[in-house]
C-alpha positions in Angstrom: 57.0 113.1 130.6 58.5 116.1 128.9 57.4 116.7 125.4 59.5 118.4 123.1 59.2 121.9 121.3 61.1 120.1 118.1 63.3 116.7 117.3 66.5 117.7 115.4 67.7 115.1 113.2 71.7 115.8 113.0 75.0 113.4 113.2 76.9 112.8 116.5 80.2 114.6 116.7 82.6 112.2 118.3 84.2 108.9 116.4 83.7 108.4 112.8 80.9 106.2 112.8 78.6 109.4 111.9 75.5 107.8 114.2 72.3 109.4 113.3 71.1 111.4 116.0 67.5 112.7 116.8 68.1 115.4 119.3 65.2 116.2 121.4 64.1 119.7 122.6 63.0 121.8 124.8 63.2 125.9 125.5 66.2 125.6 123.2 67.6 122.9 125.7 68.9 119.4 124.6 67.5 117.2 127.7 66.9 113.6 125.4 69.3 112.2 122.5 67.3 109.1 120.6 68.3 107.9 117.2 66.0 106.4 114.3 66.3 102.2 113.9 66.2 102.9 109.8 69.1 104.7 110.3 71.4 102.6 107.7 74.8 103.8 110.1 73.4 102.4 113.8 70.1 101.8 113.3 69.3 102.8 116.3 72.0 102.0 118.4 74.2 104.7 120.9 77.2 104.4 122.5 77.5 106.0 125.8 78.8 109.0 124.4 76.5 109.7 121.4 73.8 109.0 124.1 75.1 111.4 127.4 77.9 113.6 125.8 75.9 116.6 124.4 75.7 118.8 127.4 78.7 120.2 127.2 76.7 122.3 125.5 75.3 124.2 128.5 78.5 123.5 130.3 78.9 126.9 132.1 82.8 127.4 131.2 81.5 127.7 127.7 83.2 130.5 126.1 80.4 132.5 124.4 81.8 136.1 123.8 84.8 137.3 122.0 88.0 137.5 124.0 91.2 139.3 123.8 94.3 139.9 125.9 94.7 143.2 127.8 97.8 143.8 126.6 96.0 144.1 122.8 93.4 146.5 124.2 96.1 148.8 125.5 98.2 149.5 122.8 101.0 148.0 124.8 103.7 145.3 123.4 103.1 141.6 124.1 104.8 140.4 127.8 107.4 138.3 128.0 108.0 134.8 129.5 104.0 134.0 129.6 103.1 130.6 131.2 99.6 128.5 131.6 98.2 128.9 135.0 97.2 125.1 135.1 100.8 124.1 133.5 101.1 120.7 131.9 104.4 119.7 133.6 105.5 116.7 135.8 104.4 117.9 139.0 100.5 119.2 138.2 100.9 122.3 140.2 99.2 125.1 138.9 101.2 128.0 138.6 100.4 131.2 141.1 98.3 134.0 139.5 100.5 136.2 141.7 103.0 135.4 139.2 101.2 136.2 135.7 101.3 139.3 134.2 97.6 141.4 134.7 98.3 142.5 130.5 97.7 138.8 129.8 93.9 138.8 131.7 91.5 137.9 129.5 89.0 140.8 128.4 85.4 140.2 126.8 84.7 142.2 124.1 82.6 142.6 120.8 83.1 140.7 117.4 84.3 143.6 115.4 87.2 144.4 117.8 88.2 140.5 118.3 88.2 139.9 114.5 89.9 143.2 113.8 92.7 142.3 116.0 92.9 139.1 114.4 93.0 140.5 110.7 95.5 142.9 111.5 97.9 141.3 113.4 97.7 138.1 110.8 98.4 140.5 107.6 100.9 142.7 109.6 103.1 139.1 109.9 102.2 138.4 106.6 103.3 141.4 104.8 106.5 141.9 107.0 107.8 137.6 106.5 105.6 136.2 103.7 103.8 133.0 103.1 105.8 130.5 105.3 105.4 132.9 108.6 101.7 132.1 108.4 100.1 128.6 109.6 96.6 126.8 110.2 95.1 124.1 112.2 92.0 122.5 110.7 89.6 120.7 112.5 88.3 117.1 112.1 85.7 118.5 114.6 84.1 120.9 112.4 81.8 120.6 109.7 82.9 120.3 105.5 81.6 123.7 104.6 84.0 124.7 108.1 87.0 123.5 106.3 87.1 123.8 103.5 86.6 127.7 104.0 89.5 127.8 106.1 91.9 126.1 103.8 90.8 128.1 101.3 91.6 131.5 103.2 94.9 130.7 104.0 95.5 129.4 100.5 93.8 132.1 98.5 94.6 134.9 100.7 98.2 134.2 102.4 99.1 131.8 99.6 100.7 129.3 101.8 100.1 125.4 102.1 101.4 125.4 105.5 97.4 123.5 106.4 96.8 120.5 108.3 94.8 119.3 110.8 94.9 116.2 113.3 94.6 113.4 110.3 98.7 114.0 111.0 98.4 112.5 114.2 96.0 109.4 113.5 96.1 108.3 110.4 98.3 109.7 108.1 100.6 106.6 107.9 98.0 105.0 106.2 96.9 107.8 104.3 100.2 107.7 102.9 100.3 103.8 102.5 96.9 103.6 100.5 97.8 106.8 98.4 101.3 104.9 97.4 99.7 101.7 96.5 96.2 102.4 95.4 96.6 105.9 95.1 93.2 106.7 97.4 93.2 107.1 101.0 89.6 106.0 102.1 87.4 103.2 103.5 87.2 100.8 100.1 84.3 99.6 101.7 81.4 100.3 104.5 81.7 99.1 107.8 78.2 97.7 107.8 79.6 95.2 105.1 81.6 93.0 108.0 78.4 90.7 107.8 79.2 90.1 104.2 82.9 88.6 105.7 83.8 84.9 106.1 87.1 85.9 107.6 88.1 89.6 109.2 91.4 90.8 110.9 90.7 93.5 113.4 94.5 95.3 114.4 95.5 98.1 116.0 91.8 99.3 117.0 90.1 98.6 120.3 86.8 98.9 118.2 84.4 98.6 121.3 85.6 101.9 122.6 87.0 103.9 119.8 84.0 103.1 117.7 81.4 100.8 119.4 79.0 101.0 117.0 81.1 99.4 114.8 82.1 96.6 117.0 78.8 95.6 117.3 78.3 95.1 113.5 81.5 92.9 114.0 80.0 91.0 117.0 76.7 90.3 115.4 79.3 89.1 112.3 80.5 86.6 114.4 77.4 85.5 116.5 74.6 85.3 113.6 76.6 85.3 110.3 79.5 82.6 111.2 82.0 85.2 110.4 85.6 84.8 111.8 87.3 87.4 113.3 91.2 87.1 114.1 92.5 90.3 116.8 96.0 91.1 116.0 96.5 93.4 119.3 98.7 93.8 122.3 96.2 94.0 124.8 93.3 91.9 125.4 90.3 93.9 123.7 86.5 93.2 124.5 86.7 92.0 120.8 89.2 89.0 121.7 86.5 87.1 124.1 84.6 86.4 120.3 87.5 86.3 118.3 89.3 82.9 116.1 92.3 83.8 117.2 94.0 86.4 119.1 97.9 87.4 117.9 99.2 89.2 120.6 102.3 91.1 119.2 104.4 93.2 121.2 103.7 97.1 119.9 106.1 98.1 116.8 106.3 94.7 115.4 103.1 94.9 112.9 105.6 94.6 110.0 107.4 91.6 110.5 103.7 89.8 111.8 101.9 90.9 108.5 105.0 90.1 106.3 104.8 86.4 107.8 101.4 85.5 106.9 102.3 87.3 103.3 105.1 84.9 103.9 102.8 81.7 104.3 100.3 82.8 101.5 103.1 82.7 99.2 105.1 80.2 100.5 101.4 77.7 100.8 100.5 78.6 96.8 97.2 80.6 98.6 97.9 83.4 96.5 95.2 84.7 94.0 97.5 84.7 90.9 94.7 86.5 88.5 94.1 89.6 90.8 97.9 89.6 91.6 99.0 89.0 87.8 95.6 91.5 85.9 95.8 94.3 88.8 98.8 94.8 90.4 102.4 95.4 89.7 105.9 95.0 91.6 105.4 91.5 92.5 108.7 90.4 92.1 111.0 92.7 93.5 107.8 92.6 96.6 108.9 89.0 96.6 112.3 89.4 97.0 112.0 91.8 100.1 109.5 88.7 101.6 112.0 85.9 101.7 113.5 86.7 105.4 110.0 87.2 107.0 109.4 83.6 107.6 107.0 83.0 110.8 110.0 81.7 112.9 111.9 85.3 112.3 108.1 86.9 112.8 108.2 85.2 116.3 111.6 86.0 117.5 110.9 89.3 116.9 106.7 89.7 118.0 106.4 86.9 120.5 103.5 85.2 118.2 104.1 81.8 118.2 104.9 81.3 114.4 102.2 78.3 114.3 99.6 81.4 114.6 100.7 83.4 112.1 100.7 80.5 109.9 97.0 79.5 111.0 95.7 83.4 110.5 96.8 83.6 106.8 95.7 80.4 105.7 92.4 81.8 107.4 92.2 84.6 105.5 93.6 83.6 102.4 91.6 80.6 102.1 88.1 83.0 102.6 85.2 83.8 100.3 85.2 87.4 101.4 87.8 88.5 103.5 88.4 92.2 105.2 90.6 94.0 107.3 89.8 96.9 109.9 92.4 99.1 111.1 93.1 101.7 113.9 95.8 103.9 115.0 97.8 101.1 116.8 98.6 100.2 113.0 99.5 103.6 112.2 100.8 105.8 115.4 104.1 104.2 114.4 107.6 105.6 113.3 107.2 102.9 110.9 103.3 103.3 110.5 103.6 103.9 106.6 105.2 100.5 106.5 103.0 99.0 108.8 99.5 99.8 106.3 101.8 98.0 103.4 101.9 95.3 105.3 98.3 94.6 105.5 97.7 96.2 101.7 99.9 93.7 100.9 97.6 90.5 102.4 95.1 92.0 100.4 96.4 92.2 97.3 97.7 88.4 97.6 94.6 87.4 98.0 92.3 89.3 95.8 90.0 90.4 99.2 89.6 94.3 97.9 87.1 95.6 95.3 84.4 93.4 96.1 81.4 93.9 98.9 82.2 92.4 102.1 86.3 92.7 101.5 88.5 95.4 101.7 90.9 97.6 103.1 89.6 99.5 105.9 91.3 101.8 108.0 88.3 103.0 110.7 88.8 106.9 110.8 89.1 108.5 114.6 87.1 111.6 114.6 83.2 112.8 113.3 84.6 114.0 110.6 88.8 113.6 110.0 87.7 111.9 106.6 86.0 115.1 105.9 88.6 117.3 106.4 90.8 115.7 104.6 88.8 115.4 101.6 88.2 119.0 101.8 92.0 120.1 101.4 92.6 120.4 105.2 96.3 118.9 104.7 99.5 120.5 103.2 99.7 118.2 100.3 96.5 118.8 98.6 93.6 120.4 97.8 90.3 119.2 98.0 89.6 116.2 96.1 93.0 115.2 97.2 94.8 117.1 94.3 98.2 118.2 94.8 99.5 121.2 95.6 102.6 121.1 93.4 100.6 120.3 90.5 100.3 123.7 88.3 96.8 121.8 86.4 95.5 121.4 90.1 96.7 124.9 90.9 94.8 126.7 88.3 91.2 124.7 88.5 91.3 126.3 92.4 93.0 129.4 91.0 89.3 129.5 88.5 87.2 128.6 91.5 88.6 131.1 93.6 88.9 134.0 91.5 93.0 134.4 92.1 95.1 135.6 89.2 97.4 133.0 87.1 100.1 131.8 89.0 98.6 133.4 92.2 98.3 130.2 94.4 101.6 128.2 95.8 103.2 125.7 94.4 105.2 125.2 97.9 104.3 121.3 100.0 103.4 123.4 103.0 104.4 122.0 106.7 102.7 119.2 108.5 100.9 119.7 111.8 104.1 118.0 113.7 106.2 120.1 111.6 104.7 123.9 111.9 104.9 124.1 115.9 108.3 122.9 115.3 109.0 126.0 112.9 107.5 128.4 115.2 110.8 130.6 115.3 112.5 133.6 114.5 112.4 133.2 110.5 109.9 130.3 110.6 105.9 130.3 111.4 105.1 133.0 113.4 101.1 133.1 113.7 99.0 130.3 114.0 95.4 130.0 114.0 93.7 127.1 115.6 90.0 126.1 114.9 88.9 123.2 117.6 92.3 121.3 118.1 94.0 121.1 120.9 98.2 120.2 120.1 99.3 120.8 123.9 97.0 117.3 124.4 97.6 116.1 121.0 101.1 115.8 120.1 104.0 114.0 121.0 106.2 115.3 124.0 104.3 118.1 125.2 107.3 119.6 127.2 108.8 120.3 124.1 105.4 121.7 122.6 104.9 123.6 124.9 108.5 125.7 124.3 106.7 125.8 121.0 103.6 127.5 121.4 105.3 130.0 123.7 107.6 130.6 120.6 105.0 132.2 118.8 104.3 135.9 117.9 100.7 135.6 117.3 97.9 132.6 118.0 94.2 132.5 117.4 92.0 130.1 118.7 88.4 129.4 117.9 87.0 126.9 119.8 84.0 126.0 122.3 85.9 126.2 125.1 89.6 127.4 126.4 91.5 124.3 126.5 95.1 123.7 126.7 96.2 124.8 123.9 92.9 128.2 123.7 95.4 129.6 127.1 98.5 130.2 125.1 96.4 132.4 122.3 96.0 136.0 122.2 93.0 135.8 121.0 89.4 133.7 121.5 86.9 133.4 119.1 84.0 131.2 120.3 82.2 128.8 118.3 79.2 127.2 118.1 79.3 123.4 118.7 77.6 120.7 116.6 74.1 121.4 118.2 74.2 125.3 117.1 74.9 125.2 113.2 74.1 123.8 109.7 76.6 121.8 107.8 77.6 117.9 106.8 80.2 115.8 108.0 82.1 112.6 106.7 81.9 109.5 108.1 84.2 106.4 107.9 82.3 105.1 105.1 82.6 108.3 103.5 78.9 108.7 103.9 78.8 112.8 103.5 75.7 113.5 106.1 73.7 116.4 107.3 74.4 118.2 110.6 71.9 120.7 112.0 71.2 123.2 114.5 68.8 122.4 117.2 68.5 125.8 118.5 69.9 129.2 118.0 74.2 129.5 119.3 74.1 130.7 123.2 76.0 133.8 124.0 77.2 135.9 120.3 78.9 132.5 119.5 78.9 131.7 116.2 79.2 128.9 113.5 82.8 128.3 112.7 82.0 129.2 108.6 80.8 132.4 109.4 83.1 133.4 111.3 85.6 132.7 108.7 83.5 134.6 106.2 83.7 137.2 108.3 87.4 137.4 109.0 88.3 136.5 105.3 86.8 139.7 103.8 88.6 141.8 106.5 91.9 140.4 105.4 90.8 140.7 101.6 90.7 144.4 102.1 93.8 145.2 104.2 95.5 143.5 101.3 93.9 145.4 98.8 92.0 142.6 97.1 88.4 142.9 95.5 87.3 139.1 95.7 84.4 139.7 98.5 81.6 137.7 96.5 83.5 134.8 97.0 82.8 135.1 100.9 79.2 135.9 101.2 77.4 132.7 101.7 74.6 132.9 102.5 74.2 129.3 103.7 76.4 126.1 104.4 75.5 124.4 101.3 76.4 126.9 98.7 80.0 126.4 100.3 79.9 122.8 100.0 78.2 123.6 96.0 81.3 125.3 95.5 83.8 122.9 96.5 81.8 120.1 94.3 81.9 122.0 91.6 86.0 121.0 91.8 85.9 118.1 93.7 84.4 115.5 91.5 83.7 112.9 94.4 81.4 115.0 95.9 79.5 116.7 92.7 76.5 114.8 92.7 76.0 115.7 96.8 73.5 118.1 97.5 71.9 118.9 100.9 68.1 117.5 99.3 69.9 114.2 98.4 71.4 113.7 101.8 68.5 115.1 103.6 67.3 111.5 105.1 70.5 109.0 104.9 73.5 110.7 103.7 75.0 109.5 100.4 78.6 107.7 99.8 80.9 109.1 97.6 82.2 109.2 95.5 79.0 110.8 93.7 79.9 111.9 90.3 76.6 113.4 89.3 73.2 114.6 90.6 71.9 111.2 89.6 74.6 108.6 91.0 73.4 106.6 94.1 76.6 107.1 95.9 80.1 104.3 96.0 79.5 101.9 98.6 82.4 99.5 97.2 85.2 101.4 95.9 88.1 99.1 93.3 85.7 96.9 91.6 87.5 97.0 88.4 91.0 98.8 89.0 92.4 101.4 91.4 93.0 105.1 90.7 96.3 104.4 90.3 95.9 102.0 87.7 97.4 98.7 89.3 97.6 98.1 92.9 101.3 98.4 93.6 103.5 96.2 95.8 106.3 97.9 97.9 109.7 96.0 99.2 109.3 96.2 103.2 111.9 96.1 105.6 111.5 95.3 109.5 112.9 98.7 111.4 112.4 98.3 115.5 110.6 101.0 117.3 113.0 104.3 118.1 112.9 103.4 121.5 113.0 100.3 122.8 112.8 99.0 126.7 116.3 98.7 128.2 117.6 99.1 132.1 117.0 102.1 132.9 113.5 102.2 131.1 112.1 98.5 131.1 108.7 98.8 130.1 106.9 99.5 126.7 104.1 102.4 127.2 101.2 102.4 124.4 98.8 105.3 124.6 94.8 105.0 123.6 91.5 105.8 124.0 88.1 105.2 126.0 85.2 104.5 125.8 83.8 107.4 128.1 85.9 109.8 126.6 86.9 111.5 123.3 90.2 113.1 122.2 91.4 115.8 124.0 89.1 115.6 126.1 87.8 119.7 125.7 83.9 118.0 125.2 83.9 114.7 127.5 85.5 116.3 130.3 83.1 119.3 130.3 80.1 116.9 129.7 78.6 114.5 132.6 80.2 111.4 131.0 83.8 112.9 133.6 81.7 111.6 136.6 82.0 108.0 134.8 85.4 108.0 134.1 86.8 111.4 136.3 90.6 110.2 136.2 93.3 109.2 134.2 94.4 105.2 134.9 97.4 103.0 133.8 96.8 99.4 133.5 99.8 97.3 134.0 99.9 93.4 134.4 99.6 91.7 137.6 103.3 90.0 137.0 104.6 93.4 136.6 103.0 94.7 139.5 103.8 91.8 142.0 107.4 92.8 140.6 107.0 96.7 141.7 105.1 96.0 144.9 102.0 97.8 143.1 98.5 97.4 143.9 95.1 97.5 141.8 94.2 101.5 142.9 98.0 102.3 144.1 99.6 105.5 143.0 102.3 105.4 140.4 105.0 107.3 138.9 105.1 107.1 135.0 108.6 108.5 133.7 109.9 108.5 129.9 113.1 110.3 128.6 110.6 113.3 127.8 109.0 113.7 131.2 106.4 112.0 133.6 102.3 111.9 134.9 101.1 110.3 138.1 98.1 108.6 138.0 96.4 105.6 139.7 97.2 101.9 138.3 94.6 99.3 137.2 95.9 95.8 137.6 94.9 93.5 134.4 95.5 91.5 132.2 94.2 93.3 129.9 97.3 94.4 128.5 100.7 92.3 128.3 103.4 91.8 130.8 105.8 94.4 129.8 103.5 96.6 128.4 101.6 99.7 130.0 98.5 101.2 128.9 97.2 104.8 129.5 94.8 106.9 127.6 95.5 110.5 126.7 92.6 112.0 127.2 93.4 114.0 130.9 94.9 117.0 131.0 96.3 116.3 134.8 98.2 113.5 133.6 98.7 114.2 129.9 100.0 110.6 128.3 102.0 112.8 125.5 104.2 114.3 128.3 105.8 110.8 127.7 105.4 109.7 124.4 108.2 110.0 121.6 108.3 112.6 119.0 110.1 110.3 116.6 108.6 110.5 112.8 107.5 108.3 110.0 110.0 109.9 107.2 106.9 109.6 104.5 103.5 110.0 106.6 105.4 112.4 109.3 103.1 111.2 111.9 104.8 110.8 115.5 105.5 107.3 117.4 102.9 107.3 119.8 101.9 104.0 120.1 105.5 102.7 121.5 107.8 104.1 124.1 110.3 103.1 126.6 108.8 103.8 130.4 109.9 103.2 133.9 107.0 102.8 136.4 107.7 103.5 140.1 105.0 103.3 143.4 104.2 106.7 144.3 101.7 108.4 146.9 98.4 109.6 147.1 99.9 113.1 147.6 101.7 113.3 144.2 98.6 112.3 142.7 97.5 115.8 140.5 94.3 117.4 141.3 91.8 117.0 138.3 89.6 119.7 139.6 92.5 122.6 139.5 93.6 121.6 136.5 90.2 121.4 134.9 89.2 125.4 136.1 89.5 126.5 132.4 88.3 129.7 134.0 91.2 131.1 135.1 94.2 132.0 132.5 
C-alpha cells in the first residue's frame, strides 16, 4: 500500500456543493482523493468526479510555460482571416495546418516577455479607445482572492464595468428574480436542511448529476425522514423513481405551471395571510395578474394534467416546512427571470422562507460561481453586491483602492452575452479570459465564433488551451485547484479553504499572482503610483481586504475557516456564520410580489423543425469540458449522446446506438442517439459538454430583457438518421496540441 508524503485537506473544484477533499500524496503526485465523514458538506461522500477527476492535473497537454504568437515576437502586424485548427463547425473537420499562417505558431517563452506583451498591448487599446474598448471574463473556477483581484484591475485601472463571468449563463435569471423581490441573490438556506422538509419541489435540476451530493441529502429526506419530494421536470430524473409526484411540463412552460398552483393556494384559502399581510407587499395587483392561470389554462399550455398541479400545491402549501431547489432548467430561459418569480411567489404564499428547513434555493452550478459573484465578478456590482451606479458605493471602493474622487465608473458595464457581441470596430476590442471557455459556453457558437475572430487583442489564462485559449494571442498558464492557496464559495455560501498539495508544475502560476504581477505593469505604463495595493504577499490578505468592504464576509478569516468553512453572512470576528438567511425580514424590507405574464419560448417546434432540444449536464463530466475531458473520467463517458424517445425514434427509423443528424436554425452536431424514455416524446436531450459535437452550435441566442441570460434550455430541432462516417472524431478534435 502506498503511504503518503502528506494529506492535503482542500475543496473539490467542480459543482457547488464545495465537498471536502483530503488529497493524498506522494512525490508531489495526487494518486488517492478521500474525504473526512465530519465533514458537515458530504460527510464523507464523493461523487465520481470529486473522487477520479483530479488528474488532469498531470495531464500531459497541460500548458505550463508562457505562450505567445510568432507574429508578437517578430514585430510584425497581426494576420488576417485566422481560423481554429480543430474548428467548431457542422462538419468536425479539422482545418489543414497547410492552411494557417506559420506567424500564428505558438512560441514558449518567459513570464516577463508574456506579461509584457499583455500590459502593453491592453493599455495601448486603452489609451487609443478608452474604457468600453476594454473587457474581462471572470471565473467561477477560480478562487475568491482570484476574483476579486481581477475585477478590481479592470475597475481600478481601466475604469470600466464591462466584468462578468459565467453566472450570465446559469443563473442570472434568478439572480435577478431574488434581487427584485428579496433584494439578495443567494441560498436562503443550506442544502443539508432538506431533512428538516415535510414537502420539497425539485425543478429544473437533475440533482443526481449536476450535484449528487446533494441528491443524496434529498434521497435520505425521503427514505428516513418521510419527506415529500414533488419533480417538476421534463425528463425523467433519477430523482423521479422517489418522488410524490412527478409534473412533467414541456420546457418553457415553468410560468404558467408555478402560476397555477399560486392559482390553487389562493383560490383553496391555503394562503399564509400573516407572512403575506406583515412581510410582503404587491399582493393585489400580484392577484390580479393570477386570475387567468387557472390549472386548466396551466394544462393546455404544459401538458400537466391540471388535477396535478392542483394536488402539488395543496402539498406544499399545506406543509410544516416546505422548500424549493432549483437549477438552470428554471433559469436558461428567455423568460427565466419570470420563471424564479414564479416559484418566489409559492413561497411567499405560504410563509415557507426564513425559517430552517424552508426556503428558496437556487443550487449554484460551479465550485465557486457564488463566489465570484459575491466578489464583484459581474457588471452590476461590486463586491458585496453594491452597485456600480451608486456614487456612495463608488467611493467606499474608491477608499479601498486608493483611486482619486470620482476616479471609478459610474457606467453598468456589458454582460458576458453582451461583450463578444460588442467586439467591433468602436466597441470592445481586448478581452481577457481567466478559466472560461465562451466558444463551449454560449449560445450559437457559429455566431461566437465571428466574434472572437472580431477581436484586436485576447488573453487567456487558463490550465489548458481550450476552445476558446486557440483564438488568444496570448497564454498565460495557471495553476489548477491542487497548486494554490485560496477559498471558495459554496451553494450554501459556506466560504471554505482551498490549498495547494504540492508546488505548480512547469513556471505555472496561481491565477492571483499572476494578476499581481500584470496589474503593477499596467499601473506604471499609466503613470500611476498605487503599487502597495498589489503586493500580497498571501491569499488571505486579498480576501482581508475585500472584507474590510464587504460586510458579509468581515468576520471570515482563513483561522476561522481552517476546519469547516463558515456561512455568511459573518458580520464580525465573533459571529458563527448565517445558516438561515430572512428570519425576520428581507434586505429589501418586504418580500415583493410581481404581476407575471405567460410568454412562449422564442422558438417553438413547427414543420420544418418538430422537435424541442433542451441542453444539460452529466454526471461524468463538468462544464466545458477543459478538466473532465483531459481527466480519466473521458474513458467513462468518451462521447457526446442524444436521448430521444422510443416513439420518436420508431417515427425516424432510429435505433438505440444509430447515428443522427441534429440541425437547428443556427447550425448542427452529429452524435450517436440513446433511446429512452428518459426524456419526453418530442423532446431531445444532449449535454454540452463535447467539443466534437458542441450542443450550443444549436441552441438560441434569444435573451431574458432583465437577467440577459440566453435561451438555452428550449429550441426548435430537426433530427435526421445519419452514418457512422459523419460521426466527428473526438480524438482530432481533442489534440489541443496543435493550434
Amino acid at each position: 500500500m502506498i503511504k503518503p508524503d502528506h494529506i492535503t485537506t482542500s475543496t473539490c473544484p467542480y459543482c457547488g456543493v464545495g465537498c471536502t477533499l483530503q488529497l493524498h500524496v506522494r512525490d508531489d503526485f495526487i494518486y488517492k482523493v478521500t474525504s473526512p465523514f465530519d465533514s458537515p458538506v458530504n460527510h464523507g461522500n464523493l461523487c465520481v468526479k470529486g473522487r477520479f477527476g483530479y488528474d488532469f492535473v498531470y495531464h500531459p497537454k497541460r500548458v505550463t510555460t508562457p505562450l505567445v504568437r510568432r507574429y508578437l515576437l517578430e514585430g510584425k502586424p497581426k494576420p488576417e482571416g485566422r481560423e481554429q485548427v480543430y474548428a467548431i463547425s457542422s462538419d468536425g473537420k479539422p482545418i489543414p495546418d497547410s492552411q494557417i499562417s506559420n506567424l500564428w505558431d505558438w512560441v514558449e517563452t518567459d513570464w516577463d516577455t508574456a506579461l509584457n506583451f499583455v500590459a502593453d498591448s491592453l493599455v495601448r487599446i486603452y489609451r487609443r479607445d478608452g474604457s468600453d474598448a476594454m473587457a474581462v471574463y471572470c471565473c467561477a473556477k477560480a478562487t475568491n482572492e482570484d476574483n476579486y483581484l481581477l475585477q478590481k484591475m479592470y475597475r481600478a485601472l481601466f475604469r470600466t464595468n464591462n466584468v462578468d463571468h459565467c453566472t450570465r449563463l446559469c443563473h442570472a435569471g434568478s439572480v435577478v428574480a431574488l434581487q427584485q423581490a428579496i433584494g439578495s441573490s443567494a441560498m436562503s438556506n443550506t442544502a443539508s436542511q432538506v431533512i428538516m422538509n415535510d414537502v420539497f419541489i425539485v425543478t429544473g435540476s437533475n440533482t443526481s448529476e449536476n450535484h449528487p451530493i446533494i441528491a443524496l441529502q434529498m434521497k435520505e429526506a425521503v427514505m428516513k425522514h418521510g419527506a415529500k419530494m414533488i419533480v417538476v421536470d421534463p425528463r425523467r430524473i433519477d430523482l423521479v423513481d422517489m418522488a410524490e409526484m412527478w409534473l412533467a411540463l414541456k420546457p418553457g412552460t415553468n410560468v404558467p405551471v408555478f402560476s397555477a398552483m399560486a392559482h390553487v393556494i389562493v383560490k383553496e384559502n391555503l394562503v399564509n395571510w400573516e407572512f403575506v399581510k406583515n412581510r410582503t407587499e404587491g399582493f393585489d395587483e400580484f392577484l390580479e395578474s393570477l386570475e387567468k392561470f387557472t390549472p386548466e389554462y396551466a394544462e393546455e399550455i404544459s401538458g400537466v394534467p391540471a388535477e396535478d398541479i392542483r394536488k402539488a400545491a395543496r402539498m406544499y402549501a399545506r406543509a410544516k416546512n416546505g422548500a424549493i431547489y432549483w437549477g438552470m432548467g428554471i433559469s436558461q430561459l428567455s423568460h427565466g427571470t419570470a420563471s424564479a418569480l414564479a416559484l418566489i411567489h409559492l413561497a411567499f404564499l405560504t410563509g415557507h422562507v426564513g425559517r430552517d428547513g424552508t426556503g428558496l434555493n437556487p443550487l449554484r452550478g460551479q465550485n465557486n460561481v457564488q463566489g465570484a459573484s459575491d466578489m464583484g465578478s459581474m457588471p452590476f456590482h461590486y463586491p458585496g453586491y453594491m452597485r456600480v451606479d451608486n456614487p456612495e458605493n463608488r467611493a467606499k471602493w474608491e477608499k479601498a483602492w486608493n483611486v482619486e474622487e470620482g476616479g471609478l465608473s459610474l457606467k453598468l458595464g456589458l454582460t458576458t452575452t453582451e461583450i463578444l457581441s460588442h467586439a467591433h470596430e468602436g466597441g470592445v476590442r481586448a478581452l481577457f479570459i481567466m478559466g472560461e471557455n465562451p466558444m463551449m459556453s454560449e449560445p450559437n457558437l457559429n455566431e461566437t465564433r465571428r466574434h472572437m475572430q472580431e477581436l484586436e487583442f485576447l488573453v487567456s489564462q487558463d490550465v489548458f488551451i481550450n476552445e476558446s485559449g486557440a483564438f488568444a494571442d496570448v497564454f498565460l498558464p495557471a495553476t489548477p485547484f491542487a497548486e494554490k492557496d485560496g477559498t471558495f464559495s459554496n451553494t450554501d455560501r459556506r466560504v471554505q479553504r482551498v490549498r495547494a498539495a504540492h508546488p505548480p508544475r512547469g513556471l505555472a502560476r496561481p491565477d492571483w499572482e499572476i494578476l499581481c504581477d500584470l496589474a503593477k505593469r499596467i499601473e506604471a505604463r499609466l503613470g500611476r503610483t498605487n503599487s502597495a495595493y498589489w503586493d500580497y504577499k498571501h491569499p488571505e490578505e486579498i480576501l482581508r481586504e475585500m472584507a474590510g468592504v464587504n460586510e458579509d464576509y468581515a468576520g471570515i478569516t482563513y483561522e476561522r475557516i481552517d476546519k469547516v468553512g463558515l456561512i455568511y453572512p459573518v458580520p464580525d470576528l465573533n459571529h458563527p456564520g448565517t445558516p438561515t438567511l430572512f428570519t425576520e425580514s428581507f434586505p429589501r424590507g418586504r418580500g415583493k410580489f410581481h404581476q407575471l405574464d405567460y410568454v412562449p419560448v422564442m422558438e417553438e417546434p413547427d414543420d420544418e423543425y418538430p422537435f424541442i432540444l433542451t441542453t444539460g449536464r452529466l454526471l461524468e463530466h463538468w462544464h466545458g469540458g477543459t478538466m473532465t475531458r483531459n481527466s480519466s473520467l473521458n474513458e467513462i463517458y468518451p462521447e457526446a449522446r442524444a436521448e430521444i424517445h422510443p416513439a420518436d425514434a420508431d417515427i425516424h427509423g432510429i435505433k438505440h446506438g444509430d447515428p443522427v443528424r441534429l440541425q437547428s436554425r443556427r447550425g448542427e452536431v452529429v452524435m450517436r442517439a440513446t433511446i429512452t424514455e428518459k426524456t419526453s416524446v418530442g423532446v431531445v436531450f444532449i449535454p454540452w459538454h463535447f467539443a466534437e459535437a458542441a450542443g450550443n452550435l444549436l441552441t438560441n441566442d434569444a435573451l431574458d430583457p432583465q437577467a440577459k441570460i440566453p435561451e438555452f434550455k428550449a429550441c426548435a430541432v430537426q433530427v435526421f438518421p445519419a452514418r457512422d462516417g459523419d460521426l466527428p472524431n473526438p480524438e482530432v478534435m481533442l489534440d489541443r496540441g496543435r493550434y
